[in-house]
ROMITOR-351499 format. One record per residue (C-alpha): x, y, z; residue number from 1; residue in one letter. Coordinates in Angstrom, 3 decimals, always signed. Last residue first. Layout:
N
[[X; Y; Z]; NUM; 'a']
...
This chain:
155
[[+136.151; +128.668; +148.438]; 155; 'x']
[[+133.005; +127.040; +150.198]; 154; 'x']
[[+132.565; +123.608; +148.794]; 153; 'x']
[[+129.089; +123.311; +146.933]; 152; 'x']
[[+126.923; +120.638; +148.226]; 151; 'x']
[[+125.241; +118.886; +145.545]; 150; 'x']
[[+122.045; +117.055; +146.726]; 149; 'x']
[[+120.685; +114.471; +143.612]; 148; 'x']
[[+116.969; +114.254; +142.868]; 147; 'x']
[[+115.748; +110.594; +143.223]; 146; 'x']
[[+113.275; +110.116; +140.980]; 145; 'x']
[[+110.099; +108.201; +141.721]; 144; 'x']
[[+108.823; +106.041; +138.855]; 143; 'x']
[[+105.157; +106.280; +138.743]; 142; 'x']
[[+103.446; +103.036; +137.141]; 141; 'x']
[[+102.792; +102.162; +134.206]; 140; 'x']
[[+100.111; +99.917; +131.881]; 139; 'x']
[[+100.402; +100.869; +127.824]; 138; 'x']
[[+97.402; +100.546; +125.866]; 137; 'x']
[[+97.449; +99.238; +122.450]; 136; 'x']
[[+96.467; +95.993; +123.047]; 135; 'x']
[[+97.372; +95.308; +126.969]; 134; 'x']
[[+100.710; +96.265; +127.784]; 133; 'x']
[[+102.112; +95.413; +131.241]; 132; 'x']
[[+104.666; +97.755; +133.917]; 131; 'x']
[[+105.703; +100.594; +131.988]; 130; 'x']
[[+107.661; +102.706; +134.087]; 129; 'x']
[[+106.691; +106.248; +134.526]; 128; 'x']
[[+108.122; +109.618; +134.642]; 127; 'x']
[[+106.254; +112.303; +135.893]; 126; 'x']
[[+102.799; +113.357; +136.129]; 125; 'x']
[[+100.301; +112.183; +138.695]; 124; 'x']
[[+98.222; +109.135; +139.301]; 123; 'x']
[[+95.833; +108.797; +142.716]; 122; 'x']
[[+97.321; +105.533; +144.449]; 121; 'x']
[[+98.471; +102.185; +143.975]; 120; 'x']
[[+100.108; +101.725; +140.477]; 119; 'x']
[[+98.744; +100.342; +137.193]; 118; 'x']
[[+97.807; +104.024; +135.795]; 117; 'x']
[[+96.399; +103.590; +132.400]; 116; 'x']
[[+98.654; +104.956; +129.209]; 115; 'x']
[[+97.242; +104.968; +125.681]; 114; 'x']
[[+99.521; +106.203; +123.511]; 113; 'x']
[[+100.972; +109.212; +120.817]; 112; 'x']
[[+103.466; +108.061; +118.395]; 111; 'x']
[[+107.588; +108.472; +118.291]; 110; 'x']
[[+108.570; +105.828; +120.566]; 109; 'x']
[[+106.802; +106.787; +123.380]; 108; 'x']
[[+104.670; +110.245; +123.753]; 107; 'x']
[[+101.409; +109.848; +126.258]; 106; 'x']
[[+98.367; +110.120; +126.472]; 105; 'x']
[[+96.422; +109.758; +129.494]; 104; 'x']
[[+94.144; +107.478; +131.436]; 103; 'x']
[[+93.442; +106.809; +135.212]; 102; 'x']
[[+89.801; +108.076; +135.481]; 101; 'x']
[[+90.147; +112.005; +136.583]; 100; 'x']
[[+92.164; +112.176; +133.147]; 99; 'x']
[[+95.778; +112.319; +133.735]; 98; 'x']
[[+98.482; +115.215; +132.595]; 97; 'x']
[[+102.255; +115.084; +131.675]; 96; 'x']
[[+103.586; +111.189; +131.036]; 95; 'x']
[[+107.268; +110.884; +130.668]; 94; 'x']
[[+108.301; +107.491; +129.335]; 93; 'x']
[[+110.549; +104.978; +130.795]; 92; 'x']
[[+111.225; +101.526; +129.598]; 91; 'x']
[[+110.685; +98.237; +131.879]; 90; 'x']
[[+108.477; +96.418; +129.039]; 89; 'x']
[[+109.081; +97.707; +125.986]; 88; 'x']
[[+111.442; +94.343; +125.079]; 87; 'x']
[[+108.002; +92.705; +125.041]; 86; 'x']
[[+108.007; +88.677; +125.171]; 85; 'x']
[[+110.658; +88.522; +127.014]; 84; 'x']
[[+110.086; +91.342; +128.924]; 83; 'x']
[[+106.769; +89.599; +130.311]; 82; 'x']
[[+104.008; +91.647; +131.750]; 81; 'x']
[[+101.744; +91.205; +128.497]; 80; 'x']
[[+102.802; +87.858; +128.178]; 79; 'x']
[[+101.976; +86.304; +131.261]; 78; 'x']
[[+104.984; +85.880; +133.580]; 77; 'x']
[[+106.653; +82.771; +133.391]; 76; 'x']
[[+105.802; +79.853; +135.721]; 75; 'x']
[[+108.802; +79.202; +138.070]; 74; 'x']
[[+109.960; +75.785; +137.289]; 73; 'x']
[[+109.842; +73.093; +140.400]; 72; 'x']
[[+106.175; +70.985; +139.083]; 71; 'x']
[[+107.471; +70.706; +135.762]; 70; 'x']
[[+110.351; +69.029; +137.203]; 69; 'x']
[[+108.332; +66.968; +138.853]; 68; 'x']
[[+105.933; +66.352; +135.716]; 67; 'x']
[[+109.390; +65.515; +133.812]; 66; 'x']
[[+110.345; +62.714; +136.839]; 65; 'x']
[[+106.819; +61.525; +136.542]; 64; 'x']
[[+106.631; +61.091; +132.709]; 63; 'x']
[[+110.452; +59.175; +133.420]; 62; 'x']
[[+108.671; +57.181; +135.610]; 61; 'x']
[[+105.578; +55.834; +133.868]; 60; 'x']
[[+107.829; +55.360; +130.772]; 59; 'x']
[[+110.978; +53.255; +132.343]; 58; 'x']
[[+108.521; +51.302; +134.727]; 57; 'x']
[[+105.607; +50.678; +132.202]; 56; 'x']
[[+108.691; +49.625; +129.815]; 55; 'x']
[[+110.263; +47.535; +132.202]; 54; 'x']
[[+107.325; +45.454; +133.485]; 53; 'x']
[[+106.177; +45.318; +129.698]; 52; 'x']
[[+109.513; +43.902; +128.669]; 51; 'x']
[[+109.642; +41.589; +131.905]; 50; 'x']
[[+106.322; +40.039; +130.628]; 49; 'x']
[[+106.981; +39.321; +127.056]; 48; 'x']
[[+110.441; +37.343; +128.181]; 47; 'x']
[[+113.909; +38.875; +127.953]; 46; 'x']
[[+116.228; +38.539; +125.374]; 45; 'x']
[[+118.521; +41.333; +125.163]; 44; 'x']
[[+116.915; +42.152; +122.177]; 43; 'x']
[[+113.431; +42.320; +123.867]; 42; 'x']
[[+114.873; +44.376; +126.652]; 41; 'x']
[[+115.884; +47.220; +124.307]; 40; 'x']
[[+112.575; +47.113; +122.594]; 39; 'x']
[[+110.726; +47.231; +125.638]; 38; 'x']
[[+113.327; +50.650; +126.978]; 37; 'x']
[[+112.280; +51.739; +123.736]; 36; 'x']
[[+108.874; +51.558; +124.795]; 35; 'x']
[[+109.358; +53.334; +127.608]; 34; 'x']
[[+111.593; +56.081; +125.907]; 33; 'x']
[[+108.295; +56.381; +123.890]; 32; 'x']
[[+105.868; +57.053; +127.055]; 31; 'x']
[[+108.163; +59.752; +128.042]; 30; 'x']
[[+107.810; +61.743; +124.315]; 29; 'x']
[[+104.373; +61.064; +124.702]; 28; 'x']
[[+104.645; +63.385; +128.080]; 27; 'x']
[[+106.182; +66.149; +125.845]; 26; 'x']
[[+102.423; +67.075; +124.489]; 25; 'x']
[[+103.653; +68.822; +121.459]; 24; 'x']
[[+100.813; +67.420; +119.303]; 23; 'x']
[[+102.036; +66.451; +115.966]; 22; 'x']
[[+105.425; +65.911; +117.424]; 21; 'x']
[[+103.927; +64.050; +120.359]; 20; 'x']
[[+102.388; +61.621; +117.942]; 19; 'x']
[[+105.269; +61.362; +116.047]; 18; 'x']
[[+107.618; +59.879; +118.958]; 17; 'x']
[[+104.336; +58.170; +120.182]; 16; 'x']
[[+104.122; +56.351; +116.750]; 15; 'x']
[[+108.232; +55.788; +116.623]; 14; 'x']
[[+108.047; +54.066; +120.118]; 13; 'x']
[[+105.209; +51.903; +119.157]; 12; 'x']
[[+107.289; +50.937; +115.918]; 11; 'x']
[[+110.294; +50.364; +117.946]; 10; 'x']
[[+108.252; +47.589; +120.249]; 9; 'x']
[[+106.633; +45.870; +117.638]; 8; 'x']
[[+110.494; +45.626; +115.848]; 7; 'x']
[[+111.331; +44.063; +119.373]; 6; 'x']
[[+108.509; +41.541; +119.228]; 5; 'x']
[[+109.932; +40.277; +115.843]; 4; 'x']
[[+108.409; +40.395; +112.657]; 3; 'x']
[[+108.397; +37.417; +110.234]; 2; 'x']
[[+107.401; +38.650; +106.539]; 1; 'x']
């Protein structure tokens, strides 16, 4: 069986295509467009060397153009502060008493939990946001609530 340099080429791409499947590293993904770009360049005719110019040029920048953009996305939050993650993230709860050292319980959601102060200052009862959950422990802070002035129109 006579292979070609161009069926060299699509098999290289293939293995990095299946390489970064098994390891999600997107950066093999990069490399493989290279080597397509080899294979494409192979059956347009061009010699060994301008194939391996263009694929080293075609891989090594399109894993720096992807590390770039990499480089301009906002990290996301860790997971235990993310609402994407954890819709109860951002909900209110009502918490009535706190131990000297940060902790209460607290009703959510039907069930009694774990709340630790996560805001600046001495704690004190209220309503509270929660801010992070860590295991079973919810993280809040005081929400202040604005109480509304009625003024009542002498008749």
């Amino acid at each position: 069986m006579d292979w070609n340099i161009s069926t060299l080429w699509w098999m290289a791409a293939g293995g990095l295509v299946a390489a970064e499947l098994a390891s999600g590293t997107f950066y093999l993904l990069m490399l493989g467009l290279g080597c397509a770009a080899g294979a494409l360049a192979a059956h347009a005719g061009l010699g060994g060397t301008a194939q391996m110019v263009l694929a080293a040029v075609v891989g090594a920048g399109a894993t720096a153009a992807w590390h770039l953009k990499r480089l301009q996305t906002p990290a996301a939050a860790p997971a235990e502060r993310n609402p994407d993650v954890n819709l109860d993230i951002g909900q209110q709860l009502h918490v009535g008493h706190w131990a000297a050292d940060g902790t209460a319980r607290a009703a959510y959601r039907g069930a009694s939990w774990a709340v630790r102060h996560a805001g600046s200052g001495t704690p004190k009862a209220g309503e509270h946001r929660i801010v992070a959950i860590n295991g079973s422990e919810l993280r809040v802070e005081h929400v202040a609530v604005a109480t509304a002035v009625t003024e009542v129109a002498p008749n």
